[in-house]
LUMPAKE-296714 format. One record per residue (C-alpha): x, y, z; residue in one letter. Coordinates in steps of 0.25 Angstrom, whole numbers, plus 2048, in hexadecimal, padded with zeros to 3 digits. Layout:
residues N
XYZa/...
//
This chain:
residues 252
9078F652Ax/90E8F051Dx/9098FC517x/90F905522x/91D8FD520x/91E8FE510x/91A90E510x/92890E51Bx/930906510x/92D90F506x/93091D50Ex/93E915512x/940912504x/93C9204FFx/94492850Ax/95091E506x/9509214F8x/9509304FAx/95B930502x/9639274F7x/95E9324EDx/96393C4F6x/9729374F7x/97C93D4EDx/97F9344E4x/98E92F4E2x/9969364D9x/9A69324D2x/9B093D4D3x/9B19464C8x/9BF9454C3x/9C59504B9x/9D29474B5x/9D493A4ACx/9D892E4ADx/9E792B4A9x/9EF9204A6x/9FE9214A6x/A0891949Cx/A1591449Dx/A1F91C494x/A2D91948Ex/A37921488x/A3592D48Bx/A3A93C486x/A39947490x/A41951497x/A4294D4A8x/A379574ACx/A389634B4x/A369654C3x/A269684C6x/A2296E4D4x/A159684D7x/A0A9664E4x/9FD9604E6x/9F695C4F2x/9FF9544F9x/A0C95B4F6x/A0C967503x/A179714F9x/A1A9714EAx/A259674E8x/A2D9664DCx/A3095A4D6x/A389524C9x/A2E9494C0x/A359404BBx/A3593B4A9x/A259394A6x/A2292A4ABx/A159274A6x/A0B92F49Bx/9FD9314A0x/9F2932496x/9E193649Ax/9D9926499x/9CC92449Ax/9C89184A4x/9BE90E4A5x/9BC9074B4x/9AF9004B8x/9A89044ABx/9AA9124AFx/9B391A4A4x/9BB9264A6x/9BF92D499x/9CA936497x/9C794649Ax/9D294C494x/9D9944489x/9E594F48Bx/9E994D497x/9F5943499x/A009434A4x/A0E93E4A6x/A139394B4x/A2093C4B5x/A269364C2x/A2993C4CFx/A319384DCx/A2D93E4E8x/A2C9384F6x/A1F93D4FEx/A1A93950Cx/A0C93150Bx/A00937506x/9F293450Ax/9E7935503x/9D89304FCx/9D592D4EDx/9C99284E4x/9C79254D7x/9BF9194CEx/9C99114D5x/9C49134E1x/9B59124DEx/9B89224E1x/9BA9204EFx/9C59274F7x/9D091D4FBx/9DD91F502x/9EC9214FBx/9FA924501x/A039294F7x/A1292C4F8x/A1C9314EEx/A1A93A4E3x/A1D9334D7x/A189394CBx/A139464C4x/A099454BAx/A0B9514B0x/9FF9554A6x/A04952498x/A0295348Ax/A0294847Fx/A0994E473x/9FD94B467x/9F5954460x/9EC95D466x/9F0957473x/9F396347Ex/9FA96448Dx/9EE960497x/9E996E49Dx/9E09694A9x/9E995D4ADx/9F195D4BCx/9FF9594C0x/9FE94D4CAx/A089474D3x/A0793B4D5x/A089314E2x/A0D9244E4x/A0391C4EEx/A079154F9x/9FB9114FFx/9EB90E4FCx/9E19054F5x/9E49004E8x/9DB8FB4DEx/9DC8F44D1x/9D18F84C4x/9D08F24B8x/9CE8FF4AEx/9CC90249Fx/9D590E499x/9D691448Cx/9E0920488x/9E692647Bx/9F191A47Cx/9E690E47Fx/9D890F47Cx/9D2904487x/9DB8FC490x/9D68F549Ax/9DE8F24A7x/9E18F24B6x/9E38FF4BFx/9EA8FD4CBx/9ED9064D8x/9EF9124D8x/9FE9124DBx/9FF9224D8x/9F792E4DDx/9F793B4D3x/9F39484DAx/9F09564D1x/9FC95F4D3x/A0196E4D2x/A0B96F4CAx/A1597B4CBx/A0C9824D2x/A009814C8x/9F297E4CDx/9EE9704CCx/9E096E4C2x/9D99624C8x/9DC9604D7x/9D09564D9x/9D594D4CFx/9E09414D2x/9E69354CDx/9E89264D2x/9F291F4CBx/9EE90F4C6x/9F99074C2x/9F29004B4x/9F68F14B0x/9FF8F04A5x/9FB8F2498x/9FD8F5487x/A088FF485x/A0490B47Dx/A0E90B475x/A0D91A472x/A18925471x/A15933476x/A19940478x/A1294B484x/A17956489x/A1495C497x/A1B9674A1x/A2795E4A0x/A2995F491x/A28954485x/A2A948486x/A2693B47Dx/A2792D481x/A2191F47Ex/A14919487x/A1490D48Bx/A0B904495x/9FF90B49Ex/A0490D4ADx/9F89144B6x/9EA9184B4x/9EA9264BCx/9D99294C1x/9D39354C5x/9D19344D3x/9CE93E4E0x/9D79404EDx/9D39434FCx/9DF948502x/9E294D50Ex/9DA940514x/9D1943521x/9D893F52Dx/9D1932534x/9CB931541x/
//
C-alpha cells in the first residue's frame, strides 16, 4: 500500500512539473524609447514658436495649438531601479517641452512601467499642457534626433502614485541618486503636421524627481522652432517608457 501511495506522489509531482514547464514564461515589455530627465532652465533666448497642428489618439481632429518659450531641456538618462539598469539607447535624442494650455474633457485610460511592476493601472488626465519637440544639442558631431516622436502631454487628475528611489546619470550628472515621485503628466506620441508618427507603442509617465545639484551648464539646441540658448539649472522630472491600453473595455 505505501508503495502504491509513493508511485501516485511521484506521477502528481511529475504531471505538476510539466505543466509549470509548459506555461510561457513572463516576459518585461520591450520598449524602443529612453529614459529622460528634464531640467529647470533660465535665461533663455529664442523666438515665441510657431503655431504646430498636431493629433494622437485622444485628440478626434488635428487641432492647432501655440507652444509657449521651451520650459524644461530633456536629455536620454540611463536609470538604475531595483538593481535593474536602463542605459541610454540613443545619446542623440533630446527634447524640449514647451508649455501648452488647452482645456480637454476627462480622459480614461491604463499604463505600466518598472513603476508599476509592469502591470496596467488606471489614470485620468485632463488638460493638455505641454509638447515635447525632438531637439538637438548644438556640440560637435551631434545631429537632430531622426527616429524620435512628438508627444503631448497630459496633466493627471486621478490614479495611483508611487514613490521610487532611482539612480540616474546623463551628460550633465554622472550618478545621482534620488526620489521619483508620481506621475503627475502623461506623454502620448503624436502626429505633427500631418506627418506619421514613428513609435506608436511607446509613451511616457512623467515623475516629479527630488531636488537636487544644479547643472550649472549653458547650452545651445535647435529644433523646428529655431535656436535657442539658455542656462540649465535643477533636474525637474524623470520621463519612463511606459505602455497604454486605451479605449478601456467597458465593465459589466
Amino acid at each position: 500500500m505505501k508503495k502504491l501511495w509513493f508511485i501516485v506522489i511521484i506521477a502528481i509531482v511529475l504531471v505538476s512539473n510539466s505543466v509549470a514547464e509548459q506555461k510561457p514564461a513572463y516576459q518585461e515589455p520591450e520598449f524602443n524609447l529612453d529614459h529622460f530627465k528634464a531640467y529647470k532652465i533660465e535665461n533663455v533666448k529664442a523666438k515665441k514658436p510657431k503655431e504646430v497642428t498636431v493629433k494622437d489618439q485622444f485628440i478626434d481632429k488635428p487641432a492647432t495649438l501655440k507652444p509657449e518659450l521651451i520650459k524644461f531641456i530633456i536629455l536620454p538618462v540611463s536609470k538604475k531601479i531595483d538593481k535593474k539598469i536602463s542605459p541610454i539607447l540613443n545619446k542623440q535624442n533630446h527634447l524640449a517641452w514647451n508649455p501648452l494650455r488647452k482645456d480637454t474633457s476627462e480622459i480614461k485610460f491604463a499604463f505600466s512601467n518598472q513603476f508599476t511592476n509592469f502591470k496596467f493601472t488606471e489614470m485620468v488626465v485632463k488638460k493638455l499642457r505641454a509638447i515635447l519637440v525632438p531637439t538637438e544639442k548644438i556640440e560637435k558631431g551631434s545631429q537632430l534626433p531622426e527616429t524620435l516622436d512628438h508627444y503631448l502631454c497630459y496633466q493627471r487628475i486621478k490614479g495611483e502614485r508611487t514613490t521610487k528611489t532611482v539612480t540616474l546619470g546623463d551628460q550633465f550628472q554622472k550618478e545621482v541618486s534620488t526620489k521619483a515621485t508620481g506621475p503627475e503628466y502623461f506623454c502620448v506620441p503624436c502626429s505633427k503636421d500631418g506627418k506619421e508618427i514613428k513609435n506608436k507603442a511607446d509613451h511616457l509617465a512623467v515623475y516629479v524627481l527630488g531636488r537636487g545639484k544644479s547643472a550649472g551648464k549653458s547650452i545651445s539646441i535647435q529644433n523646428q522652432f529655431g535656436d535657442q540658448s539658455f542656462d540649465v539649472k535643477d533636474q525637474i522630472f524623470l520621463l519612463v517608457p511606459s505602455k497604454k491600453k486605451y479605449p478601456l473595455p467597458e465593465k459589466k
